[in-house]
KEDRENBA-559091 format. One record per residue: residue in one letter; residue number from 1; x, y, z of N, C-alpha, C, O in turn. Coordinates in pm, 1 decimal. Layout:
+---------+-----+----------+----------+----------+----------+----------+----------+----------+----------+----------+----------+----------+----------+
: residuo : num :     n_px :     n_py :     n_pz :    ca_px :    ca_py :    ca_pz :     c_px :     c_py :     c_pz :     o_px :     o_py :     o_pz :
+---------+-----+----------+----------+----------+----------+----------+----------+----------+----------+----------+----------+----------+----------+
:       A : NUM :        X :        Y :        Z :        X :        Y :        Z :        X :        Y :        Z :        X :        Y :        Z :
...
+---------+-----+----------+----------+----------+----------+----------+----------+----------+----------+----------+----------+----------+----------+
This chain:
+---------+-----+----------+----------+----------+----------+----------+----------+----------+----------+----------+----------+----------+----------+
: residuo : num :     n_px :     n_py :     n_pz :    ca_px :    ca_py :    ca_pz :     c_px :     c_py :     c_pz :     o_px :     o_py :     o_pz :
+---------+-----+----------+----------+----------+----------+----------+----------+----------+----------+----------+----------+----------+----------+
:       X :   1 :   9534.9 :  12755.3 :   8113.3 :   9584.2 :  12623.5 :   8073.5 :   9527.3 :  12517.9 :   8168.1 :   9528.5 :  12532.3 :   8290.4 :
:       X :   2 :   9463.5 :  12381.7 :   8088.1 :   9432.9 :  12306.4 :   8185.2 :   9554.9 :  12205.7 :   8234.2 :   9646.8 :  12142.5 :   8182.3 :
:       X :   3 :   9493.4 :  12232.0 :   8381.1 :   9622.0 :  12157.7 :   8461.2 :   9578.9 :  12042.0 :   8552.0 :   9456.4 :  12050.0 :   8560.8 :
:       X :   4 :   9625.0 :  11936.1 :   8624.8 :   9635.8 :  11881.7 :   8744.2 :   9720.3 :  11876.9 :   8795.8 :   9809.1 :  11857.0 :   8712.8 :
:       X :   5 :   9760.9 :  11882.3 :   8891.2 :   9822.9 :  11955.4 :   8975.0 :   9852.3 :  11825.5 :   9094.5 :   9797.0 :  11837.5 :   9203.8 :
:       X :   6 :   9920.3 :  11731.4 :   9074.1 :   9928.6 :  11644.3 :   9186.8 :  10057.6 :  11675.5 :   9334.9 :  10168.6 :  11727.3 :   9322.8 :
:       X :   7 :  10005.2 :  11633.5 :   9439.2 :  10092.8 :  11656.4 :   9559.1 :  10113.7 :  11547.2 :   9649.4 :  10052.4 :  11442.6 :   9628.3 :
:       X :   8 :  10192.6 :  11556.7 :   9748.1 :  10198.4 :  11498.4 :   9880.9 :  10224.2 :  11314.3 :   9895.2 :  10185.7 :  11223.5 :   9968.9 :
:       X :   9 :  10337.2 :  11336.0 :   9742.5 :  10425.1 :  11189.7 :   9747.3 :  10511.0 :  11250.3 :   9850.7 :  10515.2 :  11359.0 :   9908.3 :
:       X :  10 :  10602.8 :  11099.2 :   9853.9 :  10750.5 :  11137.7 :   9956.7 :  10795.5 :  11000.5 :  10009.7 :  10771.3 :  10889.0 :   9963.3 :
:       X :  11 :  10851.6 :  11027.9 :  10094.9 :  10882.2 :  10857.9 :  10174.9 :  10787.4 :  10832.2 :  10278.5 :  10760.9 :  10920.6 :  10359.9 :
:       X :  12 :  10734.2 :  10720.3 :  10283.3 :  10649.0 :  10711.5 :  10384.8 :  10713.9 :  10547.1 :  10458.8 :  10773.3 :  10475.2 :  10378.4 :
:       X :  13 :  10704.8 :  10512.0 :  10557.9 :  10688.0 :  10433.9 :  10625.6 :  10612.4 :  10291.5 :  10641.2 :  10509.6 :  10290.5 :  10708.9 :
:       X :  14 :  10662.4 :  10159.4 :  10576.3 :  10567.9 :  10080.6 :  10599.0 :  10524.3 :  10087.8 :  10700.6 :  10572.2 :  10119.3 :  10809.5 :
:       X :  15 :  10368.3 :  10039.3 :  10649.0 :  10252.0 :  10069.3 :  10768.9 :  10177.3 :  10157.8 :  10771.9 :  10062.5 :  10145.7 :  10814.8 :
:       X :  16 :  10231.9 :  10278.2 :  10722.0 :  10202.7 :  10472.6 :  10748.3 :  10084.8 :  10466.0 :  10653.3 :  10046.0 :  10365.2 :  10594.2 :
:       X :  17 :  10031.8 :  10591.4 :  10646.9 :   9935.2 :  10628.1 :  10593.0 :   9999.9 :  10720.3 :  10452.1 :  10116.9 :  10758.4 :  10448.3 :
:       X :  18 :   9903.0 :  10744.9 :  10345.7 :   9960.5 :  10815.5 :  10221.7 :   9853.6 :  10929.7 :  10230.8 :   9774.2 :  10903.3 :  10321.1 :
:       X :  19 :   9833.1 :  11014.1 :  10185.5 :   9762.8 :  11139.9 :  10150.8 :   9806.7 :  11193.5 :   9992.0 :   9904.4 :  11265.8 :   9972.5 :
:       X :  20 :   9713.6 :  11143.0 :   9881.2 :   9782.8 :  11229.0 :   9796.4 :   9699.5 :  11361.4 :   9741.6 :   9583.3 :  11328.5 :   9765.3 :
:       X :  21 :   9696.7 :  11443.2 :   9704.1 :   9574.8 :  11526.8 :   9621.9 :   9619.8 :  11550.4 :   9499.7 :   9733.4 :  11536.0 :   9454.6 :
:       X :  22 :   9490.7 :  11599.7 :   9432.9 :   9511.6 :  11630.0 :   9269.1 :   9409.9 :  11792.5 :   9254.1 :   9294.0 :  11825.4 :   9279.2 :
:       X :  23 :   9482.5 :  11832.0 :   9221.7 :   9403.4 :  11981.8 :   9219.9 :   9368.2 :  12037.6 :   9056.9 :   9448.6 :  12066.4 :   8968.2 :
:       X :  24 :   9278.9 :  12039.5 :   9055.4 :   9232.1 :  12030.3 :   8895.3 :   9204.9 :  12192.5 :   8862.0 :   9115.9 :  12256.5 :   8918.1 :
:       X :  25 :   9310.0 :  12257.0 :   8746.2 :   9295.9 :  12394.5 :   8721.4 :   9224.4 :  12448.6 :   8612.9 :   9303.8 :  12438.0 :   8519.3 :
:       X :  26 :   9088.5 :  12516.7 :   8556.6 :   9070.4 :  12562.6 :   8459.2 :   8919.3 :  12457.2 :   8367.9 :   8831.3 :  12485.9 :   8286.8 :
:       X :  27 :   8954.6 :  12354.6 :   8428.6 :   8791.1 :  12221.3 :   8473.5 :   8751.5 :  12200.0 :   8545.5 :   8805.1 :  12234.4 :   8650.9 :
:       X :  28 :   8618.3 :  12121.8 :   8549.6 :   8568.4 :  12144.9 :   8684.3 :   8528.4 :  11927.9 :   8697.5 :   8452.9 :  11845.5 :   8645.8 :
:       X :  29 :   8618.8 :  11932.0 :   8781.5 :   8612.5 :  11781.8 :   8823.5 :   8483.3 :  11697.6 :   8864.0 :   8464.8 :  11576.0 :   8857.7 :
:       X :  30 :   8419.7 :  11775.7 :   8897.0 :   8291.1 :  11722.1 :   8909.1 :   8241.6 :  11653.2 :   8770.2 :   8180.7 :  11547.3 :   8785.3 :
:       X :  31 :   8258.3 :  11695.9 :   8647.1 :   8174.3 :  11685.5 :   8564.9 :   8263.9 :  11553.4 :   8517.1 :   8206.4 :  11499.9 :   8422.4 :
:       X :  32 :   8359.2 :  11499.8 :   8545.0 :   8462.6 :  11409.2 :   8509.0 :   8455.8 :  11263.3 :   8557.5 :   8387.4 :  11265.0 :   8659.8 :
:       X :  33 :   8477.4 :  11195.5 :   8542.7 :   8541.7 :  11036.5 :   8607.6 :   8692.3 :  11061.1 :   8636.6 :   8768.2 :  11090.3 :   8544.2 :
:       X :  34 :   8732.7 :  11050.2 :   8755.5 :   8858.3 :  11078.4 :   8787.1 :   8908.6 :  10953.0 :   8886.4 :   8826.2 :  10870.7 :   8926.2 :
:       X :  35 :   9002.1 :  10947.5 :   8910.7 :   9112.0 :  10878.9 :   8960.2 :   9266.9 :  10847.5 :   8939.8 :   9336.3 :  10908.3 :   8858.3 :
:       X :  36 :   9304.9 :  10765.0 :   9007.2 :   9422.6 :  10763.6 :   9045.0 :   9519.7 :  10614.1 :   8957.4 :   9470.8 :  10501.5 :   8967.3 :
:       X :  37 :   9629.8 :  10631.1 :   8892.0 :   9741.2 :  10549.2 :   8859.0 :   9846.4 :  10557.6 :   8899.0 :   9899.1 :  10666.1 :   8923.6 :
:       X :  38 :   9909.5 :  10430.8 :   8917.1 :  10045.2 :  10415.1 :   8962.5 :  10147.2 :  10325.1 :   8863.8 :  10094.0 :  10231.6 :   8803.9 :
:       X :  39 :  10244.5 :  10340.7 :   8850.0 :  10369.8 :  10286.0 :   8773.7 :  10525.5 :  10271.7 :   8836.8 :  10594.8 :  10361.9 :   8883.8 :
:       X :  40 :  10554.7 :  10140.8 :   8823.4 :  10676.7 :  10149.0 :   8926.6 :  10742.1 :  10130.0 :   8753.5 :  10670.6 :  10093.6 :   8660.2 :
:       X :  41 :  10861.4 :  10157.1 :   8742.9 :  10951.9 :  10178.0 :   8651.7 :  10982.9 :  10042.2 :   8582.3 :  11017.4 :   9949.4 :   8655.4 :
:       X :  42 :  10975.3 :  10024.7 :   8467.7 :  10957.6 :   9897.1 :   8392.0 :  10850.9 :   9815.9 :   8412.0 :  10861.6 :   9696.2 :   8385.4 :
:       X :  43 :  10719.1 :   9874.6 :   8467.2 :  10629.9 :   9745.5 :   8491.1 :  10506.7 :   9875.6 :   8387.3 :  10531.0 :   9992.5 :   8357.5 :
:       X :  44 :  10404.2 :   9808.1 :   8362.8 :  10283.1 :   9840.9 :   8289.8 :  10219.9 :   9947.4 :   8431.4 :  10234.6 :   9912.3 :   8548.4 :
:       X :  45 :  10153.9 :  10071.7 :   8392.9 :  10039.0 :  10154.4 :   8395.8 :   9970.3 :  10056.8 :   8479.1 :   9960.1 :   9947.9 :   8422.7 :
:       X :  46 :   9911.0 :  10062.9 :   8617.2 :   9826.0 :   9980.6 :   8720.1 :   9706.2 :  10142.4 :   8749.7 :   9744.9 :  10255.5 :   8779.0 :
:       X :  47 :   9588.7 :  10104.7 :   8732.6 :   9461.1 :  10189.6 :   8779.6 :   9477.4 :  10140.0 :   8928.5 :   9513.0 :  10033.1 :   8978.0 :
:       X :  48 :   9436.2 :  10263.0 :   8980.3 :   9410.5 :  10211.4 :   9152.9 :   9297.6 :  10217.9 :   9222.0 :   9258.1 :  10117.4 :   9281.1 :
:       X :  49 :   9201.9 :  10378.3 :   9228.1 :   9093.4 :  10365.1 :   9243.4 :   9068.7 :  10479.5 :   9117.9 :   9152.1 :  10532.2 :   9044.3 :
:       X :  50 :   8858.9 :  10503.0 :   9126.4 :   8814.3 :  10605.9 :   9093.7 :   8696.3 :  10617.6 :   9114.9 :   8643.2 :  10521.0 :   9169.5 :
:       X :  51 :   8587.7 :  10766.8 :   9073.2 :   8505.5 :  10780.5 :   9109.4 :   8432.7 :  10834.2 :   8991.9 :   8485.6 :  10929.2 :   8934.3 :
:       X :  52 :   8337.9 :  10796.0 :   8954.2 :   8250.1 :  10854.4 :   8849.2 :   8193.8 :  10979.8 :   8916.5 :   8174.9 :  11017.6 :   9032.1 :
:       X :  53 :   8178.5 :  11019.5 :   8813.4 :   8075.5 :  11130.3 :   8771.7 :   7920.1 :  11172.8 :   8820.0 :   7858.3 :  11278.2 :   8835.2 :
:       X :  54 :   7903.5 :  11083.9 :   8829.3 :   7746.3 :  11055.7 :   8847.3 :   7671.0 :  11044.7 :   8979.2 :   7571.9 :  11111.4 :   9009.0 :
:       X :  55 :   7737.0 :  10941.5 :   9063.2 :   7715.8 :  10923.2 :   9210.7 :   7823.1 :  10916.1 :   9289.3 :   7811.3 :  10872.8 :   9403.9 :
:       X :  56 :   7924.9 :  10951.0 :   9247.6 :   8039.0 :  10939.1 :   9343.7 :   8055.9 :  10781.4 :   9403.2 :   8108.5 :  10796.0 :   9513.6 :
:       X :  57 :   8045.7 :  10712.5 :   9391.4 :   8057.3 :  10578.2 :   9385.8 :   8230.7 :  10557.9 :   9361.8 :   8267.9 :  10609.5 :   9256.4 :
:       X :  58 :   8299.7 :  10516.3 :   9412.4 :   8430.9 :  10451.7 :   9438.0 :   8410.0 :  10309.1 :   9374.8 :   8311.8 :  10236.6 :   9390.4 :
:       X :  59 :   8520.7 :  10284.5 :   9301.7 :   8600.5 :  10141.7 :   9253.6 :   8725.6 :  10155.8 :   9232.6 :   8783.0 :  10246.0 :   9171.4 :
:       X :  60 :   8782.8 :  10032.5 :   9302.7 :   8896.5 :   9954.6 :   9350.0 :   8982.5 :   9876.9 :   9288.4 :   8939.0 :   9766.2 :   9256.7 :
:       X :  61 :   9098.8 :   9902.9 :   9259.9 :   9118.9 :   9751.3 :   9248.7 :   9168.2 :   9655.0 :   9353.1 :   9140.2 :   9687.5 :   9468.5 :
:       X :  62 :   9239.2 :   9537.8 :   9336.4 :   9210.1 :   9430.9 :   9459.7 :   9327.8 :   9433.9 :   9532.4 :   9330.8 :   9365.0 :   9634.4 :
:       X :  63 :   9435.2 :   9505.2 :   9499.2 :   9544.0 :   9513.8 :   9597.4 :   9538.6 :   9612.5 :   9696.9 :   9610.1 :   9615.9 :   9797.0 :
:       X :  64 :   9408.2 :   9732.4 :   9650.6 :   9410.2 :   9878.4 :   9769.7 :   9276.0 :   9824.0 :   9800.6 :   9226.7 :   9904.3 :   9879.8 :
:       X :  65 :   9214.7 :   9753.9 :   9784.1 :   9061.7 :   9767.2 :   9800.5 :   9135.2 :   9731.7 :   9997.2 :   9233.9 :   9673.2 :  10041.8 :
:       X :  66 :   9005.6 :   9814.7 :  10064.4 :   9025.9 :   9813.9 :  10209.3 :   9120.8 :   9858.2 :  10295.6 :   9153.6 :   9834.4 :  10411.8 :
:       X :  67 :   9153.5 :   9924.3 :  10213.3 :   9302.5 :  10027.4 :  10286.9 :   9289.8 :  10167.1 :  10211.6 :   9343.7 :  10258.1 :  10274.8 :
:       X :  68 :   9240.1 :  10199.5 :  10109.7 :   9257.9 :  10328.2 :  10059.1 :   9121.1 :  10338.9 :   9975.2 :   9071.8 :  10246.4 :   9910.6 :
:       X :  69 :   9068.7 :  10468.9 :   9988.2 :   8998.2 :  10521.1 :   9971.4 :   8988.5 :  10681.0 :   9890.7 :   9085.6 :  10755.0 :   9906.9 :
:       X :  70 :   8859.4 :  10736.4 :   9796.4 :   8922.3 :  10845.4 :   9710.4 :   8777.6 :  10935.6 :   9754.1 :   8661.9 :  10911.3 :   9788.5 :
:       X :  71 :   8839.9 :  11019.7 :   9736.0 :   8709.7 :  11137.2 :   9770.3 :   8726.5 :  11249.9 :   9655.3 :   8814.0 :  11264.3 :   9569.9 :
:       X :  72 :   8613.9 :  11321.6 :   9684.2 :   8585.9 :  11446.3 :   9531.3 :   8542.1 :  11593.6 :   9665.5 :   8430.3 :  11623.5 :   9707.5 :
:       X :  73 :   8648.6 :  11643.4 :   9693.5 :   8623.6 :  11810.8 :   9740.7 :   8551.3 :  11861.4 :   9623.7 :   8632.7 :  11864.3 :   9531.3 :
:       X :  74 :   8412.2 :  11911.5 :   9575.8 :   8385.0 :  11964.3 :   9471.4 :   8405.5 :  12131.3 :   9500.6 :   8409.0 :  12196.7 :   9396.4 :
:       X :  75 :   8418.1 :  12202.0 :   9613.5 :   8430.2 :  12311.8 :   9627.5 :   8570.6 :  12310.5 :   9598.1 :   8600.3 :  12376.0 :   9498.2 :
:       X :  76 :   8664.5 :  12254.0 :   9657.4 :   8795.5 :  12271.9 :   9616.0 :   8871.9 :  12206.2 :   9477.9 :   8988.0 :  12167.1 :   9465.6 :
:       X :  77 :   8775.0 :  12209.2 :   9392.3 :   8769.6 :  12166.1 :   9291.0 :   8949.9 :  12038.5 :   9305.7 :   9064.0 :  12041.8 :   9259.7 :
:       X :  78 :   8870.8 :  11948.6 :   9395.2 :   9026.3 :  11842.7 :   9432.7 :   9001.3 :  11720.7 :   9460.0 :   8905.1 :  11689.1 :   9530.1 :
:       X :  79 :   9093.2 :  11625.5 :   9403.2 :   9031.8 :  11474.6 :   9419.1 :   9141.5 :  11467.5 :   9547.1 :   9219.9 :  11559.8 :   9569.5 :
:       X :  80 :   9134.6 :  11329.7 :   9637.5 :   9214.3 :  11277.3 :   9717.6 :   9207.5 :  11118.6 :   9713.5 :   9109.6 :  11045.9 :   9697.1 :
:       X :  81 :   9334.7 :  11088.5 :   9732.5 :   9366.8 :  10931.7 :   9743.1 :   9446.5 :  10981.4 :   9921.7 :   9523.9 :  11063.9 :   9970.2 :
:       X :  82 :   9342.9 :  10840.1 :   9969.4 :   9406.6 :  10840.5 :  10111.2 :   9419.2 :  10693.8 :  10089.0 :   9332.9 :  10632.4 :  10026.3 :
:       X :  83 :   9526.4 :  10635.2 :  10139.6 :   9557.5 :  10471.1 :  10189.5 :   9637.4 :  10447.4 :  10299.1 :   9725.1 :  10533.7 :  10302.6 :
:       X :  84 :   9646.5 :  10369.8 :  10389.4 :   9628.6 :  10323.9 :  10501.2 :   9745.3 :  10142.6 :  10503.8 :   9745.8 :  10069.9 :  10404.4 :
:       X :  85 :   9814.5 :  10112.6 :  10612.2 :   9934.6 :  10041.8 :  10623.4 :   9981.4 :  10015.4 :  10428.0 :   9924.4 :   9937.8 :  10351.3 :
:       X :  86 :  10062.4 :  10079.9 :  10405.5 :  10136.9 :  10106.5 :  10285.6 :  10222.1 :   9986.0 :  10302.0 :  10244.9 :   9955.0 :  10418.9 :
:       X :  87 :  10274.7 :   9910.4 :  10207.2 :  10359.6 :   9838.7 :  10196.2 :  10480.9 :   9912.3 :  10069.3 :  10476.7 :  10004.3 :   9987.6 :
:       X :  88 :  10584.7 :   9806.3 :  10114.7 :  10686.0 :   9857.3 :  10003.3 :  10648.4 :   9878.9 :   9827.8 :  10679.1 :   9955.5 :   9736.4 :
:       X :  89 :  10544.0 :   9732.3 :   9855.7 :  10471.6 :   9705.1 :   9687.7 :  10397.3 :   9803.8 :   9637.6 :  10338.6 :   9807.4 :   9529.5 :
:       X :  90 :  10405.7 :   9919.9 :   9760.7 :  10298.7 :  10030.8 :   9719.2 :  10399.5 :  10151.4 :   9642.1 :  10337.2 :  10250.7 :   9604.3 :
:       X :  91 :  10510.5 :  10150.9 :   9622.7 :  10592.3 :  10214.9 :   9610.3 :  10611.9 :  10248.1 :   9469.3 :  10702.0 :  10183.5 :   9415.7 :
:       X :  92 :  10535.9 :  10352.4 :   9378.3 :  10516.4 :  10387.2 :   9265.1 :  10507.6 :  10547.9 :   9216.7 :  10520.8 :  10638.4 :   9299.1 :
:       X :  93 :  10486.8 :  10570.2 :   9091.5 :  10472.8 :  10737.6 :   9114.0 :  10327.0 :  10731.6 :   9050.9 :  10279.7 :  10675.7 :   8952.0 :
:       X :  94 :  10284.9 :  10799.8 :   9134.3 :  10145.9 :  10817.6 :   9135.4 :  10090.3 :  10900.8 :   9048.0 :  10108.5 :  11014.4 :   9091.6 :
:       X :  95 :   9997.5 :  10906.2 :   8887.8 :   9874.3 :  10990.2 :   8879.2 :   9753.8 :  11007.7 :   8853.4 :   9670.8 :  10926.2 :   8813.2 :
:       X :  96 :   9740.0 :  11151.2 :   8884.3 :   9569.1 :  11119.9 :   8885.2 :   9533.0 :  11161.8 :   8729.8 :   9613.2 :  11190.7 :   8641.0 :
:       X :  97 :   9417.6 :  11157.7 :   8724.1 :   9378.1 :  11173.2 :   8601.1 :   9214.3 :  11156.9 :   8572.1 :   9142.4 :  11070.6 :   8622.4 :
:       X :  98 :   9171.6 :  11265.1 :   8474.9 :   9000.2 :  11260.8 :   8437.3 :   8992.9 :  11270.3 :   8316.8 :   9073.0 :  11286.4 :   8224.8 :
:       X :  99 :   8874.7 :  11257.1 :   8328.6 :   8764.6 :  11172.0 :   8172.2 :   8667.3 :  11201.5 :   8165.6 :   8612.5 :  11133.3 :   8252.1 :
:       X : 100 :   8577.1 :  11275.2 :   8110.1 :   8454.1 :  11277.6 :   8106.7 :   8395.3 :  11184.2 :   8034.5 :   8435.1 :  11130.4 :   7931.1 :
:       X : 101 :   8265.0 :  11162.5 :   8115.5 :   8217.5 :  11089.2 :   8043.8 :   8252.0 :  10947.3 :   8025.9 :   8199.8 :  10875.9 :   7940.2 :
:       X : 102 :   8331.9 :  10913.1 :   8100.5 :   8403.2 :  10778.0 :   8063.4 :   8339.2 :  10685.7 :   8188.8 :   8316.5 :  10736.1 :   8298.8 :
:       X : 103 :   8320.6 :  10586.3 :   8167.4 :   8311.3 :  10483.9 :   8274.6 :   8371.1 :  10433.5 :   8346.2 :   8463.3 :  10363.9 :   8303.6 :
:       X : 104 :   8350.4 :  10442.6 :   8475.9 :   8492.6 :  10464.2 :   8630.5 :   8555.8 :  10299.7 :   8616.0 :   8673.1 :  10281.7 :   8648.7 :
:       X : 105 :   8500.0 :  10221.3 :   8582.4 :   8552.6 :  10075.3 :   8560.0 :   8632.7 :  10080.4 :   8433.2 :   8755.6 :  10074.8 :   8436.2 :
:       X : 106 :   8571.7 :  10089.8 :   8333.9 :   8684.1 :  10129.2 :   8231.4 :   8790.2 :  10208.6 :   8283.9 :   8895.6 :  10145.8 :   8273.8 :
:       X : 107 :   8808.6 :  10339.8 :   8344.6 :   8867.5 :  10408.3 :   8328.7 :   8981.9 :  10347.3 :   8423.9 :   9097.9 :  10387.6 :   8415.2 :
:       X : 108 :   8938.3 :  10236.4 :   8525.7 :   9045.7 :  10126.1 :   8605.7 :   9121.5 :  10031.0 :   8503.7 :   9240.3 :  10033.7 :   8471.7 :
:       X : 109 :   9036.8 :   9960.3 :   8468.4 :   9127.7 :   9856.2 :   8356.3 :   9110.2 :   9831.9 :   8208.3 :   9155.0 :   9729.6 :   8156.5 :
:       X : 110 :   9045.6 :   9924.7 :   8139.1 :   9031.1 :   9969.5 :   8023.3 :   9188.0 :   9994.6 :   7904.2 :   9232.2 :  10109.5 :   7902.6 :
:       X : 111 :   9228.7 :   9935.2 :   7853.9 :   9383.2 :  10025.1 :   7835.9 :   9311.3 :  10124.9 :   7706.5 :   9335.5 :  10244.9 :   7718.6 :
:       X : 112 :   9252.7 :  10097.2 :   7623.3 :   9198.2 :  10173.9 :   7518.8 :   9146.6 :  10307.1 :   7612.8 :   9201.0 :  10415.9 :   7594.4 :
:       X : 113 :   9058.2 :  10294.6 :   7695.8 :   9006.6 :  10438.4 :   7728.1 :   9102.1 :  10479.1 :   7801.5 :   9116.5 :  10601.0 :   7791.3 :
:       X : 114 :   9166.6 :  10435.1 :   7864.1 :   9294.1 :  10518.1 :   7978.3 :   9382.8 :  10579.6 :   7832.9 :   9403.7 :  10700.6 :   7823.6 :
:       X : 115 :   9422.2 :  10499.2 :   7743.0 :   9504.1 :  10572.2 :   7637.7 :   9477.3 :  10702.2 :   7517.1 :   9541.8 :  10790.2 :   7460.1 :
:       X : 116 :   9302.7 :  10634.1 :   7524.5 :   9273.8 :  10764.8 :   7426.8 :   9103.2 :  10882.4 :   7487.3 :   9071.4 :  10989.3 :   7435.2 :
:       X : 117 :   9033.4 :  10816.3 :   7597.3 :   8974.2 :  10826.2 :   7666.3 :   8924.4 :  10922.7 :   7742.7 :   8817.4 :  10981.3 :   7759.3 :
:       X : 118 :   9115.2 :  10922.3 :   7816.5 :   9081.7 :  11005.8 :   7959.8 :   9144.0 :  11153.5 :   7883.9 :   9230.8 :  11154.0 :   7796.6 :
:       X : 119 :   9077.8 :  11271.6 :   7939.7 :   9123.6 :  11411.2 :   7887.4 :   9236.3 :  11450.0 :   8008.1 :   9249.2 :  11572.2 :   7999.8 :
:       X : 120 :   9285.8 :  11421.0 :   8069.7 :   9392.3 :  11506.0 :   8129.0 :   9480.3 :  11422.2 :   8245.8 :   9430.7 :  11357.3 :   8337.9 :
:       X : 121 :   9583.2 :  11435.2 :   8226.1 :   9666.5 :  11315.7 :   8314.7 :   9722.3 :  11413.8 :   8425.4 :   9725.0 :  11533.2 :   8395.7 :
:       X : 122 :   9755.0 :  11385.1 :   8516.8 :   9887.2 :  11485.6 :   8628.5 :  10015.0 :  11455.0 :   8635.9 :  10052.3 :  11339.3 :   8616.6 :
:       X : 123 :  10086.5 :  11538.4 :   8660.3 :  10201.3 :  11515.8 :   8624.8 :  10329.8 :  11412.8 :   8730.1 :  10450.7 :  11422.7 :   8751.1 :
:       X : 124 :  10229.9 :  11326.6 :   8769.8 :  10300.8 :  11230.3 :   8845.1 :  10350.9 :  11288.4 :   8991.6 :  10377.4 :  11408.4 :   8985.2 :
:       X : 125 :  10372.8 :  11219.3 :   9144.6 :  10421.6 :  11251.2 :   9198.0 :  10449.0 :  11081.4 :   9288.5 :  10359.6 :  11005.5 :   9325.7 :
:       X : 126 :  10582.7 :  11063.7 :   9302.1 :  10642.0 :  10969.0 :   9359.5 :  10611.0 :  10963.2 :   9526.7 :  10639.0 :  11054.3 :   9604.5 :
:       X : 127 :  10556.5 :  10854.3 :   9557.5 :  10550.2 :  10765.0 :   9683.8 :  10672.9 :  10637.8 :   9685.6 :  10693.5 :  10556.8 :   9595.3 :
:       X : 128 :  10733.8 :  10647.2 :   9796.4 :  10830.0 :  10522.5 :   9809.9 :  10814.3 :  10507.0 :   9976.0 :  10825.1 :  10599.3 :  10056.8 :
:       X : 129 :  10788.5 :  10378.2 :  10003.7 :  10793.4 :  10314.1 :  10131.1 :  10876.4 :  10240.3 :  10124.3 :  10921.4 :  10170.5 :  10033.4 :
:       X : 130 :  10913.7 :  10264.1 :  10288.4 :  11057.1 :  10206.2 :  10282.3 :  10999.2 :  10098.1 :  10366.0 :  10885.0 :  10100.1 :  10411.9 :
:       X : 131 :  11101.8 :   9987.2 :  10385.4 :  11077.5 :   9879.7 :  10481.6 :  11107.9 :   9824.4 :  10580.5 :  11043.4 :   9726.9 :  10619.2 :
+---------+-----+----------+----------+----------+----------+----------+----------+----------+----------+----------+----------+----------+----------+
């Protein structure tokens, strides 16, 4: 069964650092556009970062740009979102999610390709900073 497999929400600390991973079971992430969404409860689906397929190239959007950053373990077939002084506003449940084939900018603020697009979502894992 294909899976993602997200980890390493929790409470963190304004200021603190986040670590999240996404462990992709049964695909092989490399071949994907992957990244990361967040949703705080009653507000719209926000893209955060991602990384194509192609060159590994990172895009941002403008509230994490310079504090968090995403990487592709291709041996450990595993994406990572790391970010850096967290604020409360960062406080969402986080997932990751891939696409082949899809374009890493679309796949940020696209709502058509994030809705019918991307092949596999994770099953969310909550970050809350406290203040």
């Amino acid at each position: 069964e294909v899976q993602l497999q997200a980890s390493g929400g929790g409470l963190v600390q304004s200021g603190g650092p986040l670590r999240l991973s996404c462990a992709a079971s049964e695909f092989t992430f490399a071949d994907y556009t992957v990244g990361w969404f967040r949703q705080v409860p009653g507000k719209e689906r926000e893209g955060v970062l991602s990384i194509g397929s192609r060159d590994d190239t990172p895009y941002y959007v403008d509230s994490v740009e310079g504090r968090a950053t995403i990487s592709r373990d291709k041996a450990a077939n595993t994406v990572y979102l790391q970010m850096n002084n967290l604020d409360p506003e960062d406080t969402a449940v986080y997932y990751c999610a891939a696409g082949r084939g899809v374009d890493p900018l679309s796949f940020l603020y696209d709502r058509h390709t994030q809705d019918y697009l991307i092949d596999y979502w994770g099953q969310g894992t909550l970050v809350t900073v406290s203040s």
